[in-house]
N, C-alpha and C positions, 0 to 999 in steps of 0.2 A: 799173127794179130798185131795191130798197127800200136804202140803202147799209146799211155795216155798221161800225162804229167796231171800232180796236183799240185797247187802252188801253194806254200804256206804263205799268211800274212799277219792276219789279227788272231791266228787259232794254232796255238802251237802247243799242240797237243793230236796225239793218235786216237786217242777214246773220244768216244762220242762229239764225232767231227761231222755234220752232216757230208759237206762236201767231199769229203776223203772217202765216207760213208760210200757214196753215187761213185766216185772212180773206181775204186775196190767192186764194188757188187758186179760192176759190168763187165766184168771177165777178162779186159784187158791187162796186161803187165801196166802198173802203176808207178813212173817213178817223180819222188818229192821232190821239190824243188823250193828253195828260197831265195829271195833278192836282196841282199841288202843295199837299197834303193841311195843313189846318189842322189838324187833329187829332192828327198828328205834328209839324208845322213848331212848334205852338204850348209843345210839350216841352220843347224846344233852348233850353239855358239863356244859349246864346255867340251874339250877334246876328252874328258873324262863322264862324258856324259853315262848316268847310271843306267840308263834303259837299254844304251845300248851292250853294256857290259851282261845286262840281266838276257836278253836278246840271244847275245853271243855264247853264252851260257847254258840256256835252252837250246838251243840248235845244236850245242855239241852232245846233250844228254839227247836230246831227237838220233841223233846220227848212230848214236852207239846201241838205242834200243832196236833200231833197224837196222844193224851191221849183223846183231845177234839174230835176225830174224833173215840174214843172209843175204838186204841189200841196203841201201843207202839212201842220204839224203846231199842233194846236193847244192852247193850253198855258192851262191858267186855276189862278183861285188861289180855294182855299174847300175847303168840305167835301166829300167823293162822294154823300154824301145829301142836300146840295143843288146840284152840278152836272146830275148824272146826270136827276133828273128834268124841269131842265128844257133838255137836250139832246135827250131823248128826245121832249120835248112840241115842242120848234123842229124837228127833223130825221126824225121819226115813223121811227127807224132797222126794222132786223126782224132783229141782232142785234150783241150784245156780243161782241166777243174778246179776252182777257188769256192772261198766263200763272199758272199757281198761285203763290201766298204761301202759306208753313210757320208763320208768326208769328201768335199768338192775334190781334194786333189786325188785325193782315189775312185772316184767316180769319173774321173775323165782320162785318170788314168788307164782305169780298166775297159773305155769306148776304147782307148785308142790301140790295148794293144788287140779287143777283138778285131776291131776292122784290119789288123795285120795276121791274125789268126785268119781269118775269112777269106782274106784274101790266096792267104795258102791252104785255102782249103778245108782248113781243121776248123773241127769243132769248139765253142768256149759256154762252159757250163758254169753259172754262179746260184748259189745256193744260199737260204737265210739257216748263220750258226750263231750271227753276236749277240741276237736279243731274242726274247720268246715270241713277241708279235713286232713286226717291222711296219713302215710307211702309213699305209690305212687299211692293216687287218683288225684294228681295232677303233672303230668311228663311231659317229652320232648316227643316225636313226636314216636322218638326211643324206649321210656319206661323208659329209665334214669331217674334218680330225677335229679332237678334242683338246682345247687350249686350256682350259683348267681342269687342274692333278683329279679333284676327288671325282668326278663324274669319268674319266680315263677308267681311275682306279678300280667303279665296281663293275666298268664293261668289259676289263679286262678280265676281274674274275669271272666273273660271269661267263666268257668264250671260255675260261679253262677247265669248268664244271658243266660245263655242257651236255649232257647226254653218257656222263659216268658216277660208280657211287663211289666211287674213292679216286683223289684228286690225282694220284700216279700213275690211274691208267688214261688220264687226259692224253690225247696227242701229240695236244704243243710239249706236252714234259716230259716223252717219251726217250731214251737214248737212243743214236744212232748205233747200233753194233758191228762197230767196226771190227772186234774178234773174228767176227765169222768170216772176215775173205782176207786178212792178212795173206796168204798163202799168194794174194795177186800182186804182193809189192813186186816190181820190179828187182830179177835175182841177178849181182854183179858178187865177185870174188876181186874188182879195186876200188875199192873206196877212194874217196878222195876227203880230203882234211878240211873241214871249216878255214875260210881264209882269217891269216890274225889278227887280232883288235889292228897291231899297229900299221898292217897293210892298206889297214884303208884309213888312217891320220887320227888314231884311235888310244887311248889308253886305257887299262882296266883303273873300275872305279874303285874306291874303297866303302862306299854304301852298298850295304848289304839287303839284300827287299827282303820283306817280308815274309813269309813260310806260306805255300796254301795249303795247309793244314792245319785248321783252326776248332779248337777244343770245342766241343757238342756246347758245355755251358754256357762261354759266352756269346753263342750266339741263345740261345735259350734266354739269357739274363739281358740279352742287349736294349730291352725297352726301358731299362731301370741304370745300365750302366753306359750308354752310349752317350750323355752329353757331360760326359768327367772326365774332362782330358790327360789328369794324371793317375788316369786305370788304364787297365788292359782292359777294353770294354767295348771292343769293336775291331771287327774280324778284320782288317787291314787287307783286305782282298784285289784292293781295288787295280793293283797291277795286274793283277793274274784274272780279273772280266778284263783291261785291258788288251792285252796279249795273247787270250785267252789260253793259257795254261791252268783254267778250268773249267769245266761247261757253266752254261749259264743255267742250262736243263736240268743240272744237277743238284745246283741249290737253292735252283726255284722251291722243284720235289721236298727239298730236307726244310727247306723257311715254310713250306704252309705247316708243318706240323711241329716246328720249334718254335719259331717267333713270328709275330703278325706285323710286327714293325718292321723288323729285318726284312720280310716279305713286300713290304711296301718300298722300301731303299730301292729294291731291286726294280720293282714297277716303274721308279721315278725314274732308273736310267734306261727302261723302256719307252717311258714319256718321251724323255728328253730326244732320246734318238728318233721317235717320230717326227717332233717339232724340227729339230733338223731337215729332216726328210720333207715335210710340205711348207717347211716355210726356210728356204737355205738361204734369203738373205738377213737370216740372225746372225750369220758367221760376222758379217761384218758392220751389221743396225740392228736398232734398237725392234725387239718385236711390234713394242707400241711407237709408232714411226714418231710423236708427238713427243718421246722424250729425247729424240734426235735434237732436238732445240735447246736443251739444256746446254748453259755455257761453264761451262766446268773450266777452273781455275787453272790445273794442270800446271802447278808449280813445280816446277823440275828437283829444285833442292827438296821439298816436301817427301818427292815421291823418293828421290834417292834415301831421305832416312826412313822411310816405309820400307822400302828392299831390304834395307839392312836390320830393322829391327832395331832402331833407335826415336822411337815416337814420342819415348816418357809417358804411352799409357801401356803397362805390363804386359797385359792379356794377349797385344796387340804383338809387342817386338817379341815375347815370347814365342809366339805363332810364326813369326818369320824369319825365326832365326832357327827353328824346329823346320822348316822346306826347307831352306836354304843347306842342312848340314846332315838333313835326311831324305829329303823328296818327298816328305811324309808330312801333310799338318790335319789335323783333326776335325769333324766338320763340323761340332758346333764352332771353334775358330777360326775355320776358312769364312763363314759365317760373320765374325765379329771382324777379323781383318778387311773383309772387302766391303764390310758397311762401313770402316772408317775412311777406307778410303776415299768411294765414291760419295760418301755423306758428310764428314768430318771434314776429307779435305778437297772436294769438289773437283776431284781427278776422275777424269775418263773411264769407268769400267773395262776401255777395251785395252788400258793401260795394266789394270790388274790383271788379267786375263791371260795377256802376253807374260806376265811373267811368272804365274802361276804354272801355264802351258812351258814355259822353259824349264820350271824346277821340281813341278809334279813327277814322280815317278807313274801315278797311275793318270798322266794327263789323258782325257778323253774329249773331244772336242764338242762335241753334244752337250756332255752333262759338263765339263768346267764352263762354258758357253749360258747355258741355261743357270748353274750356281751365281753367276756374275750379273748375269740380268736380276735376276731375283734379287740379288741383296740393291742391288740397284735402282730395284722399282719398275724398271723397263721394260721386263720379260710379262710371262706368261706365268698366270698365279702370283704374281709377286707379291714381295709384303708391300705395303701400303707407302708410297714415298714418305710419309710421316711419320711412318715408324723408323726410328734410330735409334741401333743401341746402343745404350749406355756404357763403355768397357768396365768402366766400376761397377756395376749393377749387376752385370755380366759374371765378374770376377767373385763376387759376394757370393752370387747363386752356382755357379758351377765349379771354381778354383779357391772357394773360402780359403783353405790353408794354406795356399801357393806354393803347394807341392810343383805343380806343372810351372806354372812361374820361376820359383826358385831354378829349377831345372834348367831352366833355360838362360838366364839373368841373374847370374852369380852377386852380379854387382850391385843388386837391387838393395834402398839405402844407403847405398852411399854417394858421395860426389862422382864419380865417375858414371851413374847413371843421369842421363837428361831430363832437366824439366819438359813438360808436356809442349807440344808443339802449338797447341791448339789448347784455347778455351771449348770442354764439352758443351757448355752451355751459347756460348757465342754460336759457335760453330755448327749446334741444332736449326738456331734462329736464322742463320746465313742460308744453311740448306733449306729451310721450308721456303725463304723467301725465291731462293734462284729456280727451284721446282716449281713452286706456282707461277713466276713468273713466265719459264718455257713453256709451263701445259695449258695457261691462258693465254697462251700465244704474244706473250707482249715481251 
């Protein structure tokens, strides 16, 4: 029998993998494979970059679950338009299986290596694992996709309760069981070794992610403790839907019956990936093409004490000095950080964006994409360009004690901390006027 390769990418995990699922069932010998993509790796400006360390970490715990299972996982470093063909030319396979990518560069990546698959022959199977409903399995009446959150929100329940009395025997939240064909991995007695961080211009990090294992309460408690940035009050997940080193099926299942907010989070980065999906030039404009007019200040010195977390309003360098030394910042603050940005000091969203996307560990191009527009006003659902938050106001209601502050801005009170860069009250006035100015076209 002809074997048949699965490709890891965004799903790096064996349990409930649809795609692993389909190569497994079909009787072929299954061997895994993963790229680590020059064509992205070569982007990454931080040779200590954390995702990739988190990455290289997962594929060596991948490789040794299925060494014990008596085959392997095998891991090369280069391009997919020069692995692929000559995997296919050493293994004469008779087909590909992956799961779908939403992201322009993985979308054309994976035309280009079918039409090289097709051409030799073999088959290339792609399969929906990242989100519960993808593209337009969840639309208006008309067929339209849905551009605002809450009317998405009850269609999507609505398809998951469909024709069952209990939400777990729904389909979409079914797991694939991948247990039951293990026996078709691909059986080799030589493994071959993950190539090293420093093989490919690499150093391990010292951020450490997150754990995906996260206590039953807070997620139970999260409608109460999620906008207090200095609790544990929110499952920090969001590498591992990333990477997917956990299904997405599986806490969809466990959020309807713990939290209904938590369960919403999860919808929103279903939204988002749809919005991607029918509308892909958000990647680089504004949803509402009419905020494309806006002429944002885009003061270089401004932004450089934005990056660094020297604004002189707390709440704000707090938040950025917590990315910056974690890959982690909280989402009411991701929140408050990019409406000073875009609002405060009349910088580019796609300026935030990009450096978010460099320091997030759980970056995802959909939902940081749609987070940006939104605090921006641009996107889909957005708050209202007139709404700006106050970081003091902010600071009162959610960090009264500046536990989270302190943490972060030792210096805070003393001279060594900056006065504010910005008048908040100026710097409202400036914004509403340069907004109305671009959205009445003048």
């Amino acid at each position: 029998m002809g074997i048949h390769f699965f490709w890891f990418r965004r799903d790096l995990r064996l349990h409930d993998n649809a795609a692993l699922y389909h190569a497994l069932r079909s009787g072929n010998p299954v061997v895994p494979v993963f790229i680590f993509d020059k064509n992205i790796l070569d982007k990454l400006q931080n040779p200590r970059d954390a995702r990739v360390t988190f990455i290289h970490d997962t594929l060596t715990g991948l490789q040794t679950s299925l060494q014990k299972m008596g085959s392997d996982l095998r891991v090369f470093y280069g391009t997919p338009e020069e692995i692929w063909p000559a995997l296919i030319e050493k293994y004469a396979p008779s087909a590909i299986y992956c799961n779908h990518d939403y992201e322009s560069y993985a979308i054309s990546r994976d035309e280009r290596i079918h039409r090289i698959a097709a051409a030799a022959g073999v088959a290339f199977h792609s399969f929906k694992d990242h989100v519960i409903f993808e593209k337009r399995e969840v639309c208006k009446d008309d067929g339209m996709p849905y551009t605002v959150f809450t009317p998405y929100k009850r269609k999507w329940l609505q398809k998951i309760q469909e024709g069952v009395q209990k939400v777990e025997d729904s389909f979409y939240l079914k797991p694939y069981p991948v247990e039951k064909y293990i026996a078709h991995f691909f059986k080799t007695d030589k493994p071959q070794p993950v190539p090293a961080l420093e093989s490919m211009g690499f150093e391990r990090s010292d951020i450490i992610a997150p754990p995906k294992d996260v206590e039953r309460s807070i997620i139970r408690n999260y409608h109460e403790t999620r906008n207090f940035p200095a609790l544990h009050g929110t499952s920090r997940l969001g590498i591992h839907f990333r990477f997917g080193t956990i299904s997405i099926r599986d806490k969809a299942r466990k959020a309807f019956s713990l939290n209904e907010t938590y369960l919403s989070e999860l919808i929103w980065r279903d939204f988002y990936a749809q919005i991607l999906s029918n509308f892909p030039y958000v990647e680089k404009s504004a949803f509402r093409p009419e905020y494309d007019r806006i002429q944002w200040r885009n003061d270089e010195k401004d932004f450089e004490k934005w990056c660094e977390g020297k604004t002189g309003y707390p709440i704000v360098d707090a938040g950025m000095r917590e990315l910056v030394n974690t890959g982690y910042m909280h989402n009411r603050v991701r929140m408050i950080t990019a409406s000073f940005l875009t609002k405060h000091l009349l910088i580019d969203w796609r300026w935030g964006e990009a450096w978010f996307a460099r320091h997030l560990l759980d970056f995802d191009l959909a939902s940081n994409n749609g987070g940006w527009q939104w605090a921006a006003g641009c996107g889909t659902d957005a708050a209202p360009y007139f709404r700006i938050f106050n970081p003091d106001a902010q600071t009162e209601k959610f960090d009264h004690q500046l536990q989270y502050i302190k943490k972060w801005i030792p210096e805070l009170g003393t001279a060594a901390y900056p006065k504010p860069i910005v008048d908040h009250k100026l710097a409202r006035e400036r914004c509403l006027t340069v907004y109305k100015q671009a959205l009445d076209g003048k």
